[in-house]
N, C-alpha and C positions, 0 to 999 in steps of 0.2 A: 606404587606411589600415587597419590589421588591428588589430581589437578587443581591446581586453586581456581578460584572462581575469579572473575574478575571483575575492578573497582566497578562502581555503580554510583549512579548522582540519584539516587530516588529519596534523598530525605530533603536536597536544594528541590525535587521536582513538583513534592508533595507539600514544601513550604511553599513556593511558588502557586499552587495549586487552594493554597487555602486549607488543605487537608488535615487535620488531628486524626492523631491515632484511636481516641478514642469514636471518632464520626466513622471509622476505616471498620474498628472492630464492630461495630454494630450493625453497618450494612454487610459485612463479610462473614463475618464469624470467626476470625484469623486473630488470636490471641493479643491482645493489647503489649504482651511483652515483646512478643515476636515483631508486632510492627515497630517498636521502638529500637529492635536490635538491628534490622532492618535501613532505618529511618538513619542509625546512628553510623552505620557501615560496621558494628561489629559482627551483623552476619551479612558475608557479601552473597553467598548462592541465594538467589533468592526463588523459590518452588515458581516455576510456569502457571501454576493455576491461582498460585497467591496476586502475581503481578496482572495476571487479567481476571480477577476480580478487582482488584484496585482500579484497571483502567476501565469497569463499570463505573465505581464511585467518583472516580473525577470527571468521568464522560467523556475523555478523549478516546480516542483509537487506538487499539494494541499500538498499532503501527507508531503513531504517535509517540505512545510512553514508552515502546522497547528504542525510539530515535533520541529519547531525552533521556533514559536513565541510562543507557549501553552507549554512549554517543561514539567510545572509541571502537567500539567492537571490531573486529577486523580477521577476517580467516587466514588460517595457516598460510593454504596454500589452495591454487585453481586449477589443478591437475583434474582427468578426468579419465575415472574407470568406472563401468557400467554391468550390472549383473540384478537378476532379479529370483527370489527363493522367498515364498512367504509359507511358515509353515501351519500346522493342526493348531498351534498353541501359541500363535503369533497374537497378540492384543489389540487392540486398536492403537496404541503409539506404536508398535511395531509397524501396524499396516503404512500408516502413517508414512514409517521410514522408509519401508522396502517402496513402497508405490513412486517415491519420488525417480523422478525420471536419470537422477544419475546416482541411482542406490547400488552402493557396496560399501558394507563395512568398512574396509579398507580405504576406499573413496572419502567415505565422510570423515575417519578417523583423519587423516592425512591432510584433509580441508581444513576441520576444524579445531584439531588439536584435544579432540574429544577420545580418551584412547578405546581401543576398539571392541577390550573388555566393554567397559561402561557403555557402549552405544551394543553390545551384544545385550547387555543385562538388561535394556532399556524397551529390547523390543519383548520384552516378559513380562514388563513390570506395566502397573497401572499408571496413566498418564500425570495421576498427582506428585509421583516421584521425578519426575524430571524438572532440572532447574531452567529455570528462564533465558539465563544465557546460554544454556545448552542447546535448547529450541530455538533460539535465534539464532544462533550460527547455523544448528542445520538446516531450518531455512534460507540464511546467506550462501551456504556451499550449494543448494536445489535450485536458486534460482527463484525463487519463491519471492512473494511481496512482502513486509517484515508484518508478521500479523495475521500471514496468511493459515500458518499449521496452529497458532493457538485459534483462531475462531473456528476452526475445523474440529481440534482437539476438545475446547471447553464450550459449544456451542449451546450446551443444555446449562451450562451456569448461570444460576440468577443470585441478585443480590439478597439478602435477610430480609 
């Protein structure tokens, strides 16, 4: 069963911000329909690399825009188990995972509500598949500053 994503205020944050979707697709390259689905909340995951490119185009700081668009976010739970296995074929959002100081599968899933498949499959997969709130919680369960694993993750992103 695959986790709903949850509500997001990024279309009140982008109105607020001045932003059209079409000033969004052009310095992004992220499909004019997709920011309207977006924008609209009929798509609530929204891709980690989609939202910090956006928070290039309005100029605020990851931090900033994952505090205005996720405002309730809130983890599972604050239990703490600690284990550390990065393998041959781990990716860089893998590395990403295991490096944090209270990496274990288990740990994060249990934080975050993120189940443990999905955070297995995550450390395989290239960094553009991971959703934004997914990244922000595992930074809320690390300890981490909110903003901190995307400017780590998309740090070679520039805008169009």
């Amino acid at each position: 069963m695959k986790v709903e994503a949850p509500e997001n205020l990024l279309g009140p944050y982008l109105t607020k911000k001045g932003k059209d979707s079409v000033e969004i697709h052009e310095k992004t390259g992220i499909p004019i329909g997709s920011i309207r689905k977006m924008r609209s909340g009929e798509t609530k995951a929204i891709p980690a690399i989609e939202l910090y490119k956006i928070s290039l185009v309005t100029k605020d700081s990851i931090s900033q825009v994952l505090n205005e668009v996720y405002p309730n976010l809130k983890l599972f739970s604050i239990d703490k188990i600690i284990s550390t296995q990065i393998k041959a074929d781990t990716t860089d959002l893998g590395k990403v995972i295991f490096s944090l100081e209270d990496y274990d599968l288990y740990n994060l899933a249990h934080k975050t509500g993120i189940k443990k498949d999905r955070l297995r499959r995550l450390t395989k997969l290239d960094s553009s598949k991971i959703q934004s709130h997914e990244l922000y919680l595992i930074e809320m369960a690390s300890d981490k500053e909110a903003g901190e694993l995307f400017a780590n993750l998309f740090k070679n992103i520039r805008l169009v």
